[in-house]
N, C-alpha and C positions, 0 to 999 in steps of 0.2 A: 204296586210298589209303594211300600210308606216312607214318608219323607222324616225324616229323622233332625229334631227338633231340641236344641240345648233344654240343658233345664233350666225351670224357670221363664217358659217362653209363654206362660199361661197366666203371668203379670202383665207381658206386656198386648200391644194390641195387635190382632191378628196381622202377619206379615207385614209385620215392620220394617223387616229387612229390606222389602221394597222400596219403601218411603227411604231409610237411610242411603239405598244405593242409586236409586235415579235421581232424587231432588240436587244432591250438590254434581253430578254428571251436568244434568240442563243448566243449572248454577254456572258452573263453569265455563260451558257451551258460551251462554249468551255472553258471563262476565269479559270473556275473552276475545266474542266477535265483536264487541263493541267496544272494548277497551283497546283492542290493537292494530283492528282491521275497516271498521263499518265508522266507529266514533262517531257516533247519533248523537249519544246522550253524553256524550264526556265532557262536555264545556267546561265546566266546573273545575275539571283539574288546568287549566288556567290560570284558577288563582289563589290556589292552592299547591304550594311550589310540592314538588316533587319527592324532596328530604325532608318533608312534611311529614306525607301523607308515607313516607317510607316507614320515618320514627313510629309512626301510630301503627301502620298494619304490624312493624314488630312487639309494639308492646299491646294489643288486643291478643295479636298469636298466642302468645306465650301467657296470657291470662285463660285463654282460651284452653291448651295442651294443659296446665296445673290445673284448672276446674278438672278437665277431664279425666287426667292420671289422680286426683286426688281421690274424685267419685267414683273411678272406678277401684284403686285402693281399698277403701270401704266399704265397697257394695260386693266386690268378688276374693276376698280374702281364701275365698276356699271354691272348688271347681263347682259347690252348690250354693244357690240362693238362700238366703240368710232366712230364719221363720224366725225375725222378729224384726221391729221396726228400727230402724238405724238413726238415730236422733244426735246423735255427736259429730265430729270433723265437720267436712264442708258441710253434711246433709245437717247440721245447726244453723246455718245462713240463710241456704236457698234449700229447698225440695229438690232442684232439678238441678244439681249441678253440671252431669253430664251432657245432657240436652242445650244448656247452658253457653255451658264449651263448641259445641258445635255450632251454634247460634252465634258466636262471636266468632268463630273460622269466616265466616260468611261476611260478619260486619269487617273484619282485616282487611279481604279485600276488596272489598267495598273499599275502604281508607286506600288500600293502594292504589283503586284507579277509578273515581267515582262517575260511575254509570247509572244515571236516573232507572236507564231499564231494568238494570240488575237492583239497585232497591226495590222498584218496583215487586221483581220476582220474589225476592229476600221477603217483602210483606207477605205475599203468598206461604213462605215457608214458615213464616212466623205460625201464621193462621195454621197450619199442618200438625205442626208441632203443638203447640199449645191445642190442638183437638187429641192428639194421641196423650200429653198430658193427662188433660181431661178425662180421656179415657182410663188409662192404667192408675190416676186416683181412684177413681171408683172403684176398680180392682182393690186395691189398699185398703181402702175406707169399708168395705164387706170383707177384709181379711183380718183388720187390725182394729177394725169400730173406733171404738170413742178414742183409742188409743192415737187414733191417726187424725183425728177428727181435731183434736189438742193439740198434738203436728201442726197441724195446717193453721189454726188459730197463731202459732207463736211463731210459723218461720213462712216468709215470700215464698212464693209458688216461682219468679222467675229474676226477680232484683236482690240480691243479699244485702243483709241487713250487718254492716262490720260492725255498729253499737249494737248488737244483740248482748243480751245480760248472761 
């Protein structure tokens, strides 16, 4: 039986899909056993009042969903993968905007219930992620050469640059 594969999946890094569907599953796992049940590592929300850390998980969310509706906007405008390098909208800021956005889901809530453990894990996903980065640049960089290479010179691989020229 062959497993039937979007287009485009030959950008990214083999079985992604795994990494995208377990890491925030355990994410959640832990942020929840410890933020509502076990509370090891929550001290911290102590003193950091609660309509705090509310206000922030709502505005990292919602920076988070607009990275990710915007990159994806631009990057699937059509059911196939674009054969050319996308250097305008958000992909002028950051490279990854998507990955991004998903990367701030995690830091929300974090802000809404801060659990040393689940940072902890969070650095692990950082680490993840920025390897499958890594990865699927070099994809790029042999697809698109110098082209992407000049990319990479002018725009953050993971911090957006809002004074970009």
């Amino acid at each position: 039986m062959k497993i039937k594969r979007h287009d485009g999946h030959e950008r990214e890094i083999p079985n992604a899909h795994i990494f995208h569907a377990i890491l925030p599953i355990i994410f959640i796992i832990v942020w929840f056993l410890d933020s509502n049940i076990f509370q090891i590592s929550t001290f911290l929300n102590g003193f950091v009042d609660f309509l705090i850390r509310l206000i922030l998980f709502i505005l990292v969310f919602t920076i988070a969903i607009t990275s990710i509706m915007l990159s994806h906007r631009a990057l699937f405008k059509s059911h196939q993968p674009p054969n050319s390098l996308i250097t305008n909208g958000i992909l002028g800021y950051v490279r990854n905007p998507m990955y991004l956005g998903i990367l701030l889901i995690y830091v929300a809530f974090i802000f809404l219930s801060i659990s040393l453990i689940s940072i902890g894990f969070f650095i692990i996903i950082v680490l993840v992620y920025n390897w499958m980065v890594n990865f699927e640049e070099k994809i790029l960089e042999n697809m698109f050469d110098t082209q992407f290479l000049e990319y990479k010179k002018k725009v953050p691989k993971w911090i957006p640059n809002p004074f970009k020229k």
